[in-house]
N, C-alpha and C positions, 0 to 999 in steps of 0.2 A: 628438741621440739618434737611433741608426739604431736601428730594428723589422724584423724579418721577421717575417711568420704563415704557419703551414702545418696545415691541416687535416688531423690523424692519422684523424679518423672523422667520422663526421656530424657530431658536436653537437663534440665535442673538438679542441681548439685546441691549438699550439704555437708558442709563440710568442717569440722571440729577442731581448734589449735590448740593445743597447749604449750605456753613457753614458761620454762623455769623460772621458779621465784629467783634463784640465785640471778640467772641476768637480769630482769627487768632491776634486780637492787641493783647490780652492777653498774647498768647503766644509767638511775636516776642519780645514782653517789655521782657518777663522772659527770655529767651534765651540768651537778649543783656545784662539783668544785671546781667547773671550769666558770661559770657562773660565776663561783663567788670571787673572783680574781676579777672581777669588771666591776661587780654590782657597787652599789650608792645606798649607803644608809647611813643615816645621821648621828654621831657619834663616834663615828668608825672612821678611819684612815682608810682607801682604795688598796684593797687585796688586804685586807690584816681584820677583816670580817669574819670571828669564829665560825666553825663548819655549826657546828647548833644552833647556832643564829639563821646560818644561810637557809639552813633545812626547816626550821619553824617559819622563817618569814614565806620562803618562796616553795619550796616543799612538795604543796599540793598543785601548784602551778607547772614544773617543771615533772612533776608523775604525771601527769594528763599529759603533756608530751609525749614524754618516753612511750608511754602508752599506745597516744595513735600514732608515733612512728613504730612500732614494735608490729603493731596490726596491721599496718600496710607490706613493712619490710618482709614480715612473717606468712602473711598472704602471697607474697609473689615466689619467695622461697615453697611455699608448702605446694601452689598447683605447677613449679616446676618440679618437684619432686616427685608428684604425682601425674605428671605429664597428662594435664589439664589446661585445655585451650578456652580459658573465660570469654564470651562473649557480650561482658560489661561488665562495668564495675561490681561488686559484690555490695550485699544488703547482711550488716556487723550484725548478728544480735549479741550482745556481750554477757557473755558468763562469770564467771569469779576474779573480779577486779581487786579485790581487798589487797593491803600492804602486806609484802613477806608470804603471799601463798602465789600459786601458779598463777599466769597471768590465762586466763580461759575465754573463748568467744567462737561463735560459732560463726561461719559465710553461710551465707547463700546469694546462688548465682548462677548463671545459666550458659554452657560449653557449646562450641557451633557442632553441629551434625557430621556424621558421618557420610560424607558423599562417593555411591557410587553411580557414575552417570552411564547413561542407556542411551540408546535411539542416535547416539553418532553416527553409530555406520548404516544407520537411512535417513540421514539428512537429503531433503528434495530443496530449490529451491527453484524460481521462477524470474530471469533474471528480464526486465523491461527492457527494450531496444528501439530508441525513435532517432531520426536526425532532427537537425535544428533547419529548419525551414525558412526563407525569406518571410512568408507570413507571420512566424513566430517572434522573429525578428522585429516586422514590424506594430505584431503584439505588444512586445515588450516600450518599445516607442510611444506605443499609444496610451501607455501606463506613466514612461519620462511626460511628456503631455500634460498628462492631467496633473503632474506634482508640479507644474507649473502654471497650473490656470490660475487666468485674471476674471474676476466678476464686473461686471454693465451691468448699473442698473437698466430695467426691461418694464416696459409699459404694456406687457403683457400678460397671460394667464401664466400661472408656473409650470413648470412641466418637471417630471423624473427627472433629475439629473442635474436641475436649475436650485439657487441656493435662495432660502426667505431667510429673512430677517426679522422674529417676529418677537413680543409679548407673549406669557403665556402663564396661567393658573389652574392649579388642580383645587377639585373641590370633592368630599365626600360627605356627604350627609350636612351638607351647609359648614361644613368646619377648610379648611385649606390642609391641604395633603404635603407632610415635610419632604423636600424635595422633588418638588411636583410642580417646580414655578421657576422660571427667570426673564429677564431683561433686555433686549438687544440680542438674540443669540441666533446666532449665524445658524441654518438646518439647511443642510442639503438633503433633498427627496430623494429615500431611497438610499442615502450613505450607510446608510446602519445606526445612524446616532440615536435614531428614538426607533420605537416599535413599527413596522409597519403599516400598523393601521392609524399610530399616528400622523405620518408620512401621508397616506393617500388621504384621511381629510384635506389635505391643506392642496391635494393637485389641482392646480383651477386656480388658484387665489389668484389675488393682485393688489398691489400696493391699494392700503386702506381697507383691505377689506378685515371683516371679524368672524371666526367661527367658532359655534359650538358645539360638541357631540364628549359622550360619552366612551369610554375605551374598558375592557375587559383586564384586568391584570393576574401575572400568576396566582396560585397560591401562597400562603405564607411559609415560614421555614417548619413550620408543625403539619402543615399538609390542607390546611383551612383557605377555604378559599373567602376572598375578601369580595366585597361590593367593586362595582365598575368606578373610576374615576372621573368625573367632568370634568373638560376643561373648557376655558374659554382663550383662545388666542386672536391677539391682534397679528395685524402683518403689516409693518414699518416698510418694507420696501421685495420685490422680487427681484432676482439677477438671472442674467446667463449668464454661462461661463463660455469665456474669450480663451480658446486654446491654441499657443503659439504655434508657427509652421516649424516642420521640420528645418531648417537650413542652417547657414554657416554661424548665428546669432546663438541659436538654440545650441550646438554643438558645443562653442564658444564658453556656453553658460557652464557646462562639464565639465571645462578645462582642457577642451582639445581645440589648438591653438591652429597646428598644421594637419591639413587631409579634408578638417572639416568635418560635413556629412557621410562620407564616405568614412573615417578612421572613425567615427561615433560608432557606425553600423558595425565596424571591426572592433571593438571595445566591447560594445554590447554582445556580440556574438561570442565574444572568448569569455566574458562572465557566463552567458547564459550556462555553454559548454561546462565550467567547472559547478555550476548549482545543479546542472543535470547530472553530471557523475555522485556526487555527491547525492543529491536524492535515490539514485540508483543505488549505491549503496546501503544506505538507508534503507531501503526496501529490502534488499537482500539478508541486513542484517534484523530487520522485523523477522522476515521468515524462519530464519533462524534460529533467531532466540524464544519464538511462540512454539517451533519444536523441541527444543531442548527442556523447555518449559513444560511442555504437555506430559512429555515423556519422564520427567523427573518429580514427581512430588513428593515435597521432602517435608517434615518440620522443621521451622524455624524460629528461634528465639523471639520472644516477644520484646525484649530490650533493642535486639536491632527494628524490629518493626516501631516501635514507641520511638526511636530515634530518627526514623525514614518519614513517619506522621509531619513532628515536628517540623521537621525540614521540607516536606509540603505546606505543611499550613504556614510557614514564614515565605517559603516563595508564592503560593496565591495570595498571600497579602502584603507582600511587597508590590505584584503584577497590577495588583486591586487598587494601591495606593494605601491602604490600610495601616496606619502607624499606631492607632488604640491596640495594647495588647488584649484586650479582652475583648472585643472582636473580628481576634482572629477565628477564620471559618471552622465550624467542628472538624474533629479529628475524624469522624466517622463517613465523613464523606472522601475518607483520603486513605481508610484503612488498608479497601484490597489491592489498589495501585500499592500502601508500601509494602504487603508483604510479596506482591509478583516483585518489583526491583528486589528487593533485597535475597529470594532466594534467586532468581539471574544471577545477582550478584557471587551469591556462592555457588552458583553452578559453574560460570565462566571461570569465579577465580579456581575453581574444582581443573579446569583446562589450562591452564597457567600452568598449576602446580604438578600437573600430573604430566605435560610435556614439556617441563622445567623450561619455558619461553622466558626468555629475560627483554629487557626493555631495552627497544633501539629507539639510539637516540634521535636518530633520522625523522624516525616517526613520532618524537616527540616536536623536533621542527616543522615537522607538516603539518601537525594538530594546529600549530601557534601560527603558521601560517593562513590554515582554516578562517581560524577567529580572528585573524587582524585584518583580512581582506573583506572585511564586512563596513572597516571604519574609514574614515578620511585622510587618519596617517596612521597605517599599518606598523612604523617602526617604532612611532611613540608607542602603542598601544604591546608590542610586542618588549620591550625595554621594558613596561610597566607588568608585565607578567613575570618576565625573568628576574625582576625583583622583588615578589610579592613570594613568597614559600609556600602557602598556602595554593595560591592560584596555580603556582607549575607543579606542586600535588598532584590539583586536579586533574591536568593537563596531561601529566607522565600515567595516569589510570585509566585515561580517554584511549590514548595512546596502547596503552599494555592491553586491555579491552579490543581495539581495534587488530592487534597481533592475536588475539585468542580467535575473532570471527576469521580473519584470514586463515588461520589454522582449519576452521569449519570449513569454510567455501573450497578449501582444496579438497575437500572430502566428500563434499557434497554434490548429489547428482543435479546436474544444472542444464534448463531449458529455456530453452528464447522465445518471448513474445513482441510483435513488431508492436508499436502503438508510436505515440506521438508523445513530442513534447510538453503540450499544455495537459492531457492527462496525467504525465509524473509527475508534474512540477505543480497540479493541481489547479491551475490559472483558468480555467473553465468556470465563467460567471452562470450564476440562475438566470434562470429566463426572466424577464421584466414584468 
């Protein structure tokens, strides 16, 4: 097999095979006469099918085989030969396929980069330091609370906070606006479910009342800004919301059986504890990875970036509810997030490789511990990952990832800032 490479760009290859006529006969003869010891044709007795037979009937069928097995096989031998690390499949164009001459075809395809990384030995990082507060505490409470509220109907005006029940229709230019209308539908003031300035119309209403105004909408996906929408809503009914006491009922409701209100306040305080460490780190490893990043600008393959796309626009349209493939969101609003992850991706594994860190298993049980302690039965949920291969993939890269940042953070010059809880953890609501 003769190989040429020739380098069209930086990262992109081109790359030339040639495999001898003699094998590709070799191996289409063997393929047909193993072939023809199965094959079925009428007239013939099974295996007693002449070799001229086999090769006129199936022939052309069984070379196209040989073929792209010979191309794949030939491709993987030739960039080990040439100690070429493909960063995606390869793109054939085929050259002299004829019967009895060389089998000929060119790759092209694109090799990860050469990384060498900078700026390690001034990694700064800023590490957050707050306690967890009785107030915090009973922050989080006041959050249990409301995932428990009951609605009364209210024979009063609505207020923020209070949930309508209303009718409601968009109208533009006298035509009805698609998705701009429904029936019965529960809106709490202020949740976020519709715009806000849909919300503060309706503050004041009261059972039976009608309102209507006007509301401004974005622009469209071309950047054209559209007319305002009318709407007209009715209001079926207003409620408060009835939010239970803290005590031995509401604890009860958790599944803490004995302590009560007191082992709830203990419960909630040891979650809060592991979401703060964990935000913390998070932070830590932001800082980190936006230096390593600044400091390292590399090229990177457009095949892993086209495959990083991808896999954005399937996860916001999975988030979205989106099952139409064809509208999934453009690629182009997802392009510079994939190519910052994917060269991270080759900077970190750049840290791996180069301080040969291998993967503890430890910390692949803490990852999965991570993500089970989110669910209602952490052991079903961790059983279902240690069976799925794909998912403990993910898990053991999460994992190997999180040994490369610990690797940074030992290196890295670290300072403390005091602050609070509800700042890391972000829990700080807008003003009303």
């Amino acid at each position: 097999m003769q190989v040429q490479v020739e380098a069209s760009s930086t990262l992109e290859r081109r790359m030339r095979v040639q495999v001898p006529a003699a094998e590709v006969d070799a191996e289409v003869e063997s393929r047909l006469r193993s072939y023809g010891k199965r094959a079925r044709l009428k007239g013939f007795r099974p295996g007693k099918i002449p070799f001229k037979v086999i090769k006129r009937q199936f022939g052309g069928q069984i070379r196209a085989e040989v073929l792209d097995h010979l191309v794949r096989s030939s491709f993987a031998e030739a960039v080990g030969r040439e100690k070429l690390a493909p960063a995606g499949g390869p793109r054939i164009e085929p050259g002299n396929l004829e019967e009895g001459k060389d089998l000929e075809y060119t790759a092209v395809f694109e090799v990860y980069p050469q990384v060498e990384l900078k700026g390690v030995d001034r990694l700064r990082v800023e590490r957050p330091v707050a306690e967890i507060t009785e107030a915090d505490v009973d922050g989080v409470l006041a959050n249990l609370r409301e995932q428990r509220v009951e609605w009364r109907d209210a024979d009063k005006a609505a207020e923020r906070g209070w949930r309508v029940i209303i009718d409601f229709r968009g109208w533009r230019g006298g035509e009805p606006v698609p998705n701009a209308s429904g029936e019965k539908v529960g809106l709490v003031l202020g949740g976020g479910r519709m715009p806000s300035e849909f919300d503060a119309a309706l503050v004041g209403v009261g059972a039976g009342d009608t309102r209507s105004f006007d509301m401004d909408v974005a622009a469209d996906a071309a950047g054209i800004a559209q007319a305002p929408i009318h709407f007209d809503v009715t209001v079926n009914a207003v409620q408060e919301p009835i939010l239970p006491e803290v005590d031995d009922a509401f604890a009860a409701s958790f599944g803490i059986e004995e302590g009560s209100v007191a082992k709830l306040r203990e419960d909630v305080r040891g979650n809060m504890a592991r979401e703060l460490s964990l935000a913390v780190r998070a932070r830590l490893k932001a800082q980190l990875l936006e230096q390593l990043y600044s400091e390292n600008p590399i090229e990177v393959p457009k095949a892993l970036v086209e495959d990083e796309i991808t896999h954005l626009q399937q996860d916001a349209a999975g988030r979205l509810g989106i099952s139409d493939p064809t509208r999934v969101p453009r690629r182009d609003l997802f392009e510079a997030q994939a190519r910052r992850r994917v060269t991270l991706g080759l900077l970190v594994n750049e840290i791996i490789k180069a301080q040969n860190i291998v993967l503890d298993r430890s910390r692949v049980d803490k990852r999965l511990e991570e993500v089970a302690a989110d669910y209602q039965d952490p052991v079903e949920v961790i059983q279902a990952y240690r069976s799925n291969p794909q998912l403990m993939r993910n898990i053991e890269t999460l994992a190997l990832e999180d040994q490369a940042v610990d690797w940074m953070l030992e290196r890295a010059q670290t300072t403390e800032r005091t602050t609070t809880f509800a700042e890391i953890m972000k829990l700080d609501k807008p003003a009303a």
